[in-house]
Structures are given as structure tokens and as C-alpha cells.
LOKOLZA-627947 format. One line per 5 residues: number of its first residue (from 1); their letters; for each residue x, y, z of C-alpha. Coordinates in Angstrom, 2 decimals, padded with zeros to 5 digits, m for minus. Example, Ala and Ser with C-alpha at 12.3 -4.5 7.8 and 13.67 -1.06 7.14 Angstrom:
// residues 2
1> AS> 012.30:m004.50:007.80; 013.67:m001.06:007.14
END
This chain:
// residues 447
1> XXXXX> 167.35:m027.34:057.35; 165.39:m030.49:058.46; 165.93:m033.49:057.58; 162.63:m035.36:058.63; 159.58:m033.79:059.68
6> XXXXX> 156.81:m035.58:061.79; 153.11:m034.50:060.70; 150.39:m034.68:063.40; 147.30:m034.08:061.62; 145.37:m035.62:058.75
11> XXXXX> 143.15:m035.05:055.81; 143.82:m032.25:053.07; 146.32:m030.41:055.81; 148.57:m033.06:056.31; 149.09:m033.73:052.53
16> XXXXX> 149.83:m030.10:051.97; 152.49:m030.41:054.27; 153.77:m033.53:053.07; 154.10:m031.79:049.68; 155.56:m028.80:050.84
21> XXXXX> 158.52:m030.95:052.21; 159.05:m033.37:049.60; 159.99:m029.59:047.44; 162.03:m029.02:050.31; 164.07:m032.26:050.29
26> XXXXX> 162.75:m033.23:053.77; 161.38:m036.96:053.99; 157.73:m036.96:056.34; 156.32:m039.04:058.40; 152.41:m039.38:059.16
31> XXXXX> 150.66:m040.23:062.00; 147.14:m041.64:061.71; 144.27:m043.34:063.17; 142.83:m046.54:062.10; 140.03:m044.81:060.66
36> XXXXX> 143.15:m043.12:057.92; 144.98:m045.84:057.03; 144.04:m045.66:053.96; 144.76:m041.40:053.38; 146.44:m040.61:050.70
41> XXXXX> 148.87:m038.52:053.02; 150.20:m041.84:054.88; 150.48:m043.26:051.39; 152.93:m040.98:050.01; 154.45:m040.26:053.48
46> XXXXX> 158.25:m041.99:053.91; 157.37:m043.39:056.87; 153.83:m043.81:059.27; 152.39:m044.99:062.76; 149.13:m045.97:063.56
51> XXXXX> 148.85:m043.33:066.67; 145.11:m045.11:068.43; 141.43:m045.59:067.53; 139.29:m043.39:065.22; 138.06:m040.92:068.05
56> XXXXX> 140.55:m037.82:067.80; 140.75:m037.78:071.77; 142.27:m041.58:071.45; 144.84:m040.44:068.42; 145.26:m036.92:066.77
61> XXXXX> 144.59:m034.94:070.38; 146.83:m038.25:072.22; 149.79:m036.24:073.17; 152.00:m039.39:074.65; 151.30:m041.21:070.89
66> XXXXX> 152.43:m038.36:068.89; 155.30:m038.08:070.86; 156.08:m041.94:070.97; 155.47:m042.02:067.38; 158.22:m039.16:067.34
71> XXXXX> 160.88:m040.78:069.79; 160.31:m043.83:067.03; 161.31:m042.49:064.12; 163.22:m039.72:064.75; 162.48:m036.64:063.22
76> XXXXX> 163.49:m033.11:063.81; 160.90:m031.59:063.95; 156.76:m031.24:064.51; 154.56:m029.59:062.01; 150.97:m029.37:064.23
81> XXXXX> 148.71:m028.33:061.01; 145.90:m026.68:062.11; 142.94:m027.94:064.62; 143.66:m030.45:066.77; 146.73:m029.60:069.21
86> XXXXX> 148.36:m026.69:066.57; 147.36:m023.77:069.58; 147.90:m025.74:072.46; 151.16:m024.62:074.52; 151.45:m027.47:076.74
91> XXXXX> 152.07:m029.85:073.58; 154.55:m027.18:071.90; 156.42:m027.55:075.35; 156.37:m030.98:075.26; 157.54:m031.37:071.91
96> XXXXX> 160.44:m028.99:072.83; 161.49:m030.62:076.51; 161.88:m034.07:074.02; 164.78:m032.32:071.88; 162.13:m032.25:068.83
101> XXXXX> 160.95:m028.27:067.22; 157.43:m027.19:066.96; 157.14:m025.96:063.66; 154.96:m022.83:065.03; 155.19:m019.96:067.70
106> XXXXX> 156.77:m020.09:071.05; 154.88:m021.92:074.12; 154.34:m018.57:075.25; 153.08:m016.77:072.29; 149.90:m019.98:072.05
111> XXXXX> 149.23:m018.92:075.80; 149.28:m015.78:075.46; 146.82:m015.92:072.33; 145.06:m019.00:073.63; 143.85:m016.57:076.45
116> XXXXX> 141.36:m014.37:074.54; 141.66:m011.24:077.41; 145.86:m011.35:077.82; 145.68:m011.28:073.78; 143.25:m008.63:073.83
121> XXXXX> 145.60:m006.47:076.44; 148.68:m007.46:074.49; 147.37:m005.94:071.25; 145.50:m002.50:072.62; 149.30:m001.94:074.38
126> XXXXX> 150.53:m002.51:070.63; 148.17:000.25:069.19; 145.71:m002.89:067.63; 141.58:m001.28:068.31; 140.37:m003.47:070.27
131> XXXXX> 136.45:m004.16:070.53; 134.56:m002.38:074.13; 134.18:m004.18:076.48; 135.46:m006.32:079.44; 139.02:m006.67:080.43
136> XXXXX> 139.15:m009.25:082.84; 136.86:m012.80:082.81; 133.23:m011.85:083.69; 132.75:m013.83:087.20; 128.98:m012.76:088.59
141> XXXXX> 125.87:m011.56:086.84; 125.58:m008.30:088.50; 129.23:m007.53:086.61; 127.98:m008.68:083.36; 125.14:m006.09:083.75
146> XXXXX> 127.28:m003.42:084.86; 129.47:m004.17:081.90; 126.33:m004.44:079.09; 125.26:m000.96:080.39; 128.62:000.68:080.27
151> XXXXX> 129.32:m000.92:076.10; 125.36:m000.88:075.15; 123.61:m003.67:074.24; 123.42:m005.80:072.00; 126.36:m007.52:073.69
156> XXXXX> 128.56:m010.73:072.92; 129.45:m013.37:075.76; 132.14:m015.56:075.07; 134.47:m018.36:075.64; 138.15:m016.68:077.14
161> XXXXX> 139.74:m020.10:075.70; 137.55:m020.67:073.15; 136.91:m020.21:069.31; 134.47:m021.59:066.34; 131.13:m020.26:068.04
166> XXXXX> 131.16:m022.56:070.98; 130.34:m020.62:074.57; 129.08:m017.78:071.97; 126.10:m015.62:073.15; 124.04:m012.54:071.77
171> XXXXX> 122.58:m011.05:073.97; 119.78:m008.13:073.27; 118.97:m007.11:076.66; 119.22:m007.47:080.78; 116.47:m009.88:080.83
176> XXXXX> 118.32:m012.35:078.58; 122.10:m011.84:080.21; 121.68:m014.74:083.36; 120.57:m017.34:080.75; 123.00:m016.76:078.20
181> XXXXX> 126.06:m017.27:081.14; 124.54:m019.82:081.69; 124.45:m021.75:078.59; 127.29:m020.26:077.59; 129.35:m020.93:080.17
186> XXXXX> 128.11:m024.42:079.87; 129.21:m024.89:076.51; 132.50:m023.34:076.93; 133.24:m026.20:079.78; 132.12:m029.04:077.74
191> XXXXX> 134.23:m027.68:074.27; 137.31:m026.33:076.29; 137.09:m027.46:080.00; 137.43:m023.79:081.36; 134.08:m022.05:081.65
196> XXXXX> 135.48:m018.49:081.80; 133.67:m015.90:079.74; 133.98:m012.11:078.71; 131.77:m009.31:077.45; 132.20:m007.60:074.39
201> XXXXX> 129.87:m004.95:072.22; 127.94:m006.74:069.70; 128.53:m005.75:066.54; 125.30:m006.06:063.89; 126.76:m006.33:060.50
206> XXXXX> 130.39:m006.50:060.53; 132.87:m008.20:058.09; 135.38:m010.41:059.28; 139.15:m009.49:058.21; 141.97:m011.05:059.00
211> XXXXX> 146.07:m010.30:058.06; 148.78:m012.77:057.56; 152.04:m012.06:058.96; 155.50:m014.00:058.61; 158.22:m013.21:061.09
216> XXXXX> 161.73:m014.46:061.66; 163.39:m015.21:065.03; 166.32:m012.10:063.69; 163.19:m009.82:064.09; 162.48:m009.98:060.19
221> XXXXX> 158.31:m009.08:060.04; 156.40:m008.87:056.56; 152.48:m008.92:056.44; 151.15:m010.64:053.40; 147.90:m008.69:052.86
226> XXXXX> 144.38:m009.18:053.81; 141.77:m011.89:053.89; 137.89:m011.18:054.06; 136.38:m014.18:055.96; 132.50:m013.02:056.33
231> XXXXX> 131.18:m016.07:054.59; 130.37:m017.60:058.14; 127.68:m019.75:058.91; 127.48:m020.18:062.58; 131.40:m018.53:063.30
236> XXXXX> 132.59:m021.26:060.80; 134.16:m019.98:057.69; 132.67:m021.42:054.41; 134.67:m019.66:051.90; 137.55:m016.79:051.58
241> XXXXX> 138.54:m014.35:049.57; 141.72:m011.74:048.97; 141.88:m008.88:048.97; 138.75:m007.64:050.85; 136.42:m005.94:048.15
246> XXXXX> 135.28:m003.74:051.33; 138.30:m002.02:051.67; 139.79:000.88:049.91; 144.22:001.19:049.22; 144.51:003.62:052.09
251> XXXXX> 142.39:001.15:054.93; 144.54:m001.95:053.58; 147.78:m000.06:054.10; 146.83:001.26:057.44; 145.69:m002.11:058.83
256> XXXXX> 148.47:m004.08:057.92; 151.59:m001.86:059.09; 149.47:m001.78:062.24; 149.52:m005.14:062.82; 153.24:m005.86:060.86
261> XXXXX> 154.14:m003.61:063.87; 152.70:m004.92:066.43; 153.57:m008.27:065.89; 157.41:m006.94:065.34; 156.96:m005.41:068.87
266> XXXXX> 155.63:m008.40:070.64; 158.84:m010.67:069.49; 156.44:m013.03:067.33; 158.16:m015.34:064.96; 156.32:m017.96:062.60
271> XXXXX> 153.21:m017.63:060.96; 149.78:m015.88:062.39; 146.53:m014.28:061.28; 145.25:m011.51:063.28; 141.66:m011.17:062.67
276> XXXXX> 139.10:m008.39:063.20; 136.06:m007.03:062.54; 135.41:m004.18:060.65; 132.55:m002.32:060.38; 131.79:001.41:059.74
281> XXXXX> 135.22:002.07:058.52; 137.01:001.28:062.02; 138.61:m002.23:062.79; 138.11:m003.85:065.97; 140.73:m006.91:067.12
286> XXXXX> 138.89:m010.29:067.58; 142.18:m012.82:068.10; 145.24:m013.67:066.55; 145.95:m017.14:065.34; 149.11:m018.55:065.75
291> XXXXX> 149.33:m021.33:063.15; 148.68:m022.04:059.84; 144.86:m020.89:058.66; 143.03:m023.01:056.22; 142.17:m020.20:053.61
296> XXXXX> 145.67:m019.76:053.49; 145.91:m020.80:049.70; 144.01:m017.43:048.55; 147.20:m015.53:050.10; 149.38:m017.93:048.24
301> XXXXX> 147.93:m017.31:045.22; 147.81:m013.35:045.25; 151.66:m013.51:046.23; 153.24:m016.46:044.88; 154.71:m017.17:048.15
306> XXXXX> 154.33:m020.79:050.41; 153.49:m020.60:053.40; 153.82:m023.85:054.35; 157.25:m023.37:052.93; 158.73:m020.26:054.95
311> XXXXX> 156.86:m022.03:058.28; 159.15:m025.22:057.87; 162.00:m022.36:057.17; 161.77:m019.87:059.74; 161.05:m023.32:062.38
316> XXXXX> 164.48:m024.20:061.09; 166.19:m020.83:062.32; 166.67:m019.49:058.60; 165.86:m015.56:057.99; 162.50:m014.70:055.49
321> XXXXX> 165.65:m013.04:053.03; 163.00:m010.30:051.95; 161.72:m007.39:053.19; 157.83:m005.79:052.85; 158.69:m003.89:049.30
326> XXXXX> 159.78:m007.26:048.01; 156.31:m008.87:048.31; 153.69:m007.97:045.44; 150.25:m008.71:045.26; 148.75:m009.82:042.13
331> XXXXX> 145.09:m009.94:041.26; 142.13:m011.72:043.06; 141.87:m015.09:044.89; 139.01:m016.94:046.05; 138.46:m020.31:048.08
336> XXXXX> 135.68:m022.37:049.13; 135.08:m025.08:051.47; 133.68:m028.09:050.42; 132.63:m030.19:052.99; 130.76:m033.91:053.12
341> XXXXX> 127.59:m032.36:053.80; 123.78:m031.90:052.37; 124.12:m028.82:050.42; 120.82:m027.72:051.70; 120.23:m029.14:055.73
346> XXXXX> 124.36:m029.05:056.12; 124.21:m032.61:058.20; 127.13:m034.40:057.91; 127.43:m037.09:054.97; 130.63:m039.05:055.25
351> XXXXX> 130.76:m042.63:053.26; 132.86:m043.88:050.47; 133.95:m041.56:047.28; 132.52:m044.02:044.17; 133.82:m041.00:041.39
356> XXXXX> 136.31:m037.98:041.46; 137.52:m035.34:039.53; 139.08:m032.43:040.67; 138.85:m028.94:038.19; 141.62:m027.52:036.41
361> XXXXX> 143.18:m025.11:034.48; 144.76:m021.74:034.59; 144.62:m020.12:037.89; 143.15:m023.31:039.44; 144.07:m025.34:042.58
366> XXXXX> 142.08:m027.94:044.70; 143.98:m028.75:048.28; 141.79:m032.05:048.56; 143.16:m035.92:049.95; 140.64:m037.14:047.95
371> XXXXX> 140.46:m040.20:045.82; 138.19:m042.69:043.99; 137.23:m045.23:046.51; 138.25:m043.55:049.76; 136.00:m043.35:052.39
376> XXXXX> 135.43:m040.70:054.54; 135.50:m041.55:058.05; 132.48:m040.18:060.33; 134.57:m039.01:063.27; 136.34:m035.52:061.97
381> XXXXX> 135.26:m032.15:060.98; 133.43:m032.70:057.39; 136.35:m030.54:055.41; 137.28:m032.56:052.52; 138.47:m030.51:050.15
386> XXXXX> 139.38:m026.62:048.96; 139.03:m025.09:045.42; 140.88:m021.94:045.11; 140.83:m019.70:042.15; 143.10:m016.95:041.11
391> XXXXX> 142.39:m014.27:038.24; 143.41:m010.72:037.10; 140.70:m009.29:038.68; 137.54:m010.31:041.00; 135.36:m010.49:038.24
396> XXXXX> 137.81:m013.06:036.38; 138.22:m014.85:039.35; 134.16:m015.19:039.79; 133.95:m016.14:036.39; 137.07:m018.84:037.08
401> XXXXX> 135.39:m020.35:039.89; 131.80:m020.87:038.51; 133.83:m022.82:035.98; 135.80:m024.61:038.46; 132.72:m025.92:040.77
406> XXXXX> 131.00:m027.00:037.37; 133.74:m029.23:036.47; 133.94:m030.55:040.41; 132.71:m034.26:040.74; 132.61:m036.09:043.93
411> XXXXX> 130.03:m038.74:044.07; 129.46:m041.37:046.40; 128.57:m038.52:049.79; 126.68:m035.20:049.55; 128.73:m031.81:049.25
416> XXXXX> 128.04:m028.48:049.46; 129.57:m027.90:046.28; 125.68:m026.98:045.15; 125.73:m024.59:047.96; 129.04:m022.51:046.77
421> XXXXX> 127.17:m022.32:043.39; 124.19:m020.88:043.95; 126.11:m018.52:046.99; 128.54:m017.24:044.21; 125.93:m016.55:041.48
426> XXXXX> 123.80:m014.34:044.37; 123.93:m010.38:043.84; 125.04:m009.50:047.29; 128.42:m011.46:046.77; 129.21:m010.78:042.97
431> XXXXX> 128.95:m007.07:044.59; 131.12:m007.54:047.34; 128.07:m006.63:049.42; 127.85:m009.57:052.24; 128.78:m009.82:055.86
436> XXXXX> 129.37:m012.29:058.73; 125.57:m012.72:059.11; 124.29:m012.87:055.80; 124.76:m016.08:054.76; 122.82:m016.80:058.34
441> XXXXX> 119.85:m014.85:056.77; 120.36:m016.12:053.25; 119.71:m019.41:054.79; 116.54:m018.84:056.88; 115.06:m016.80:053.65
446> XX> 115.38:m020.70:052.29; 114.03:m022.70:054.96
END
């Protein structure tokens, strides 16, 4: 096992990390910016270097830093978090050619997923549905339309090496398809500097699911269940739940050895989510995520097991040491997102915390780097903190979590804490009865 682990992220992730391998007997060491010298994770950390400036390109995303900061203090390994360089291949190699491990998939597994048409091909050759449409990059307009007539409009445009919405089109009908290259395209070279683009049937009302699998490098696979992510507000996930109310025993079971499988076949070890969308009863592949997700505390709490834990383990070369019929699920876990924004426009609101206190109680967790006089720095995503919720059953679990966002205080910066409130009290959720777009319309119905 490890004896030091380097973390290169920051905020709530990096703590998590830094907990997991204090219980683990490794000692840590954090990397920050000047804007986080203050975190709580570089506090508790056993060692930390100031890696550059606030701006991420200058210290999180600074490749030569992290790596200096590395060759410094010596760990063995490199635990990526998520964001920032966790999917990027070219850092995973680096990390590798300097005698350190990436705690995460091989360099070829992130390019193979980090290319959204190879990961498409690799999973329809594994049996994974797949969504219509293009399989190669989308170069002219008259191909585009050739394309939208064969899958039927509406149809999607977007990003080959992107994610999160950006160089994300709809698009209704041939009229609109040169402008929405365009702007799409555009996007897609200013958030990822390639400007390549495919074409996929839109789907109206879908839910987003997504599976967690663990595998070993002996060729040891186990899924973990099933995640419904619809909650979305412009592709970004506000909150999480497992398991998905929309699916029945028999769907669950069928998705998940279908991907357990496939992921077995393509020689995958580490964690990964492989995320769809599901609508109509059929599933249709979106991407697969090679790192560790943010909602993953809701599958921690229906099955007892860390994630965090078995990453740092299976990094290390050690088997998983249980098979799928060892895993149980129990009950119903929800998370939500709270974020340093107005609960109504959603603008950012970072600024100092004047008063905190974080729920509790049975079946209660909050993943937050929080604390009384910390100040939130302007120049990162607005994710401050999580509040996850395990019961018996959904309804418990509702019930749990109303509780749990009444006893949240964070003053000092606005939250959407007010938004996860009213969202959880409306009819359409406590049913189970939402999808990616209707938080989208449940926001316009307000404006």
C-alpha cells in the first residue's frame, strides 16, 4: 500500500480524499493556490505547496507545478479528484513517465473515453445501446443534414472532447443546423481547444442514469448499482439519487451486468460511471467517466462501501477481495448540491462564511470544506458543499432530507439550499416523476 499520496485538487474533493487516507494509514499532501491557503484540506494535510496564482490555468490545471510539487515531497502516488486534469491522459502519462501512480484508469482508457465517438464504438462492440446517430466527427454541413435526415430531427450536436453542456446544440430542423455548428463548434474550441462535433438523435424527455463499476487490474469487475442524475439544469447535475425510482428489478439487473461486462471485456481497472439515457424503457450510452463522480456518496451510502477507499486500493495493485453476490444494497440515498449561488437567478455568490452548521443525525452526511470564517474564493466552480441522506426507503429518505436542509446554516454568501427545498417538496419529484429537462421548465414556469 502507499505510503504518501499527493492530492491535486481542492475544495470538498480534496478533503474527502485526505480523509479517506488518513483511515488508510497513508500521510497526504495538498497542493493549492494562493486563493486556498486557508482550506481546511491543506490544514489537516501532512504536508502542502503553494502550486501558482488563484486562476486554475496558473495552479490546479499547471501540470509542471503538480509535478514539481510531487518530485518535492515524494509521494507514491497521484489522486486527480475529479474536474480539473482527473480525464486528461497526457497528465496520467506524465505522472507515470516520473515513477509516481495515477490513482485512476490507464492513459489509454482517458483517451479512449475522452474521445466521445472511439467511446461510443468501443461500447456498441461491447453490446452497450448506443444513441443513432453519427460515427465519425461531423466535418461539412451538407453531412450534418444527411445525418439529421437519416436519425430524425430533433437532433443533438456536440462537443467529441467535450462534456457539461459546452459545444451542446438542439437542433429542431434543417434551417437551424448551419448556425448551431457554428456556435457550437465555437464553443467547443474555446472550452476544449478541439472544435470537432457529432450528431446524435435528440431525445425529448429522457432520464439520465448512470452505473458505477469497480474493477481490479486481476480482471476482478463488480457494478455497484445505479444512479438517476436527471436533476440537470443546463447538463449540470444539481442533485442525485439511488436507486432510480424509474426503473423496475428486472431493467436494473439487465443494465448493470451489461455494463459489469463490458467494462470486464474492455480490460478497465479503477473506478468509472457509465452513463445513459433512458427513455421509453430502452437505454441509450451517453459516455463513461473514468474517475471518481461527485454524487458518489449516494452509492456509498446504499452499499456501505468507499470508494475513495478501493480507488487508492486497486491504484496500489491490491484485488477488490469480493465478488458481485457479496455487495448488497440497502435502502434509498439522496444528495444535493449546494452551491454559493442565488437560490433563485443561480449567479455566483462567493465571499466569506460569517456562520456554519452542518445537519446531522442518523443516516446523515455533509461532504463540505466548509468553516466559520472561510472565504470562498471567486475563481472555481461554485460547489461548496454535499448533503446526502440515507433511509429505509425513498419516502424516509425524503422525509430525512427536508430535515437535513432545515437544520443547514451557511450565512455570510447565498446558496441554493432554498432551491433544494422547495425542488424536494414539488409533486413531480416526491413521485419520482421528473426528467433531465424538467427542472429547465420548472424554472422558466418561475421567471
Amino acid at each position: 500500500m502507499f505510503d504518501k499520496v499527493l492530492i491535486a485538487n481542492r475544495g470538498e474533493i480534496a478533503l474527502r480524499i485526505h480523509r479517506a487516507c488518513r483511515e488508510m494509514g497513508i500521510n497526504t499532501v495538498a497542493v493549492h493556490s494562493t486563493a486556498d491557503a486557508d482550506a481546511m484540506h491543506v490544514r489537516l494535510a501532512d504536508e502542502s505547496v503553494c502550486i501558482g496564482p488563484p486562476p486554475a490555468s496558473e495552479s490546479y490545471l499547471n501540470i509542471p507545478a503538480i509535478i514539481a510539487a510531487a518530485e518535492i515531497t515524494g509521494p507514491d502516488a497521484i489522486h486527480p479528484g475529479y474536474g480539473f486534469l482527473a480525464e486528461n491522459a497526457n497528465f496520467a502519462q506524465i505522472v507515470e513517465d516520473h515513477g509516481f501512480v495515477f490513482i485512476g484508469p490507464e492513459p489509454r482508457h482517458l483517451r479512449m473515453m475522452g474521445d466521445k465517438i472511439a467511446a461510443k464504438e468501443a461500447m456498441q462492440s461491447l453490446g452497450i445501446p448506443v444513441t443513432p446517430g453519427s460515427d465519425c466527427p461531423i466535418d461539412d454541413g451538407e453531412q450534418a443534414l444527411r445525418m439529421a435526415r437519416e436519425v430524425g430531427y430533433p437532433v443533438a450536436l456536440k462537443a467529441i472532447s467535450g462534456g457539461g453542456g459546452k459545444g451542446f446544440r438542439v437542433v429542431d430542423g434543417s434551417d437551424e443546423l448551419a448556425e448551431a455548428m457554428a456556435l457550437a463548434r465555437a464553443e467547443a474550441r474555446s472550452a476544449f481547444g478541439d472544435d470537432a462535433l457529432y450528431l446524435e438523435k435528440y431525445l425529448d424527455r429522457p432520464r439520465h442514469i448512470e452505473v458505477q463499476v469497480l474493477a481490479d487490474e486481476h480482471g476482478a469487475v463488480v457494478h455497484l448499482g445505479e444512479r438517476d442524475c436527471s436533476m440537470q439544469r443546463r447538463h449540470q447535475k444539481l442533485l442525485e439519487e439511488a436507486p432510480a425510482p424509474a426503473l423496475n428489478r428486472d431493467q436494473r439487473a439487465r443494465l448493470c451486468a451489461t455494463v459489469a461486462e463490458a467494462v470486464r471485456n474492455l480490460g478497465y481497472h479503477g473506478l468509472g460511471t457509465v452513463e445513459f439515457l433512458f427513455q421509453n424503457g430502452e437505454f441509450y450510452f451517453i459516455e463513461m467517466n473514468p474517475r471518481l463522480q461527485v454524487e458518489h456518496p449516494v452509492t456509498e451510502m446504499i452499499t456501505g462501501i468507499d470508494l475513495v477507499r478501493e480507488q487508492i486500493r486497486v491504484a496500489a495493485g491490491a484485488p477488490l477481495g469480493y465478488g458481485q453476490d457479496d455487495i448488497r444494497f440497502h435502502g434509498h440515498a439522496i444528495e444535493c448540491r449546494i452551491n454559493a449561488e442565488h437560490p433563485e437567478t443561480l449567479t455566483p455568490s462567493p465571499g466569506r462564511i460569517t456562520s456554519y452548521h452542518a445537519p446531522g443525525g442518523l443516516g446523515v452526511r455533509v461532504d463540505s470544506a466548509l468553516y466559520s470564517g472561510y472565504r470562498i474564493p471567486p475563481d472555481y466552480d461554485s460547489l461548496i458543499a454535499k448533503v446526502i441522506v440515507h433511509g429505509a426507503s425513498r419516502n424516509e429518505c425524503l422525509m430525512r432530507l427536508k430535515r437535513a436542509l432545515e437544520e443547514y446554516v451557511i450565512e455570510g454568501v447565498e446558496t441554493t439550499i432554498p432551491l433544494h427545498q422547495r425542488l424536494i417538496a414539488e409533486p413531480d419529484f416526491v413521485n419520482g416523476a421528473y426528467d433531465v429537462l424538467w427542472l429547465e421548465r420548472f424554472l422558466d414556469s418561475r421567471s
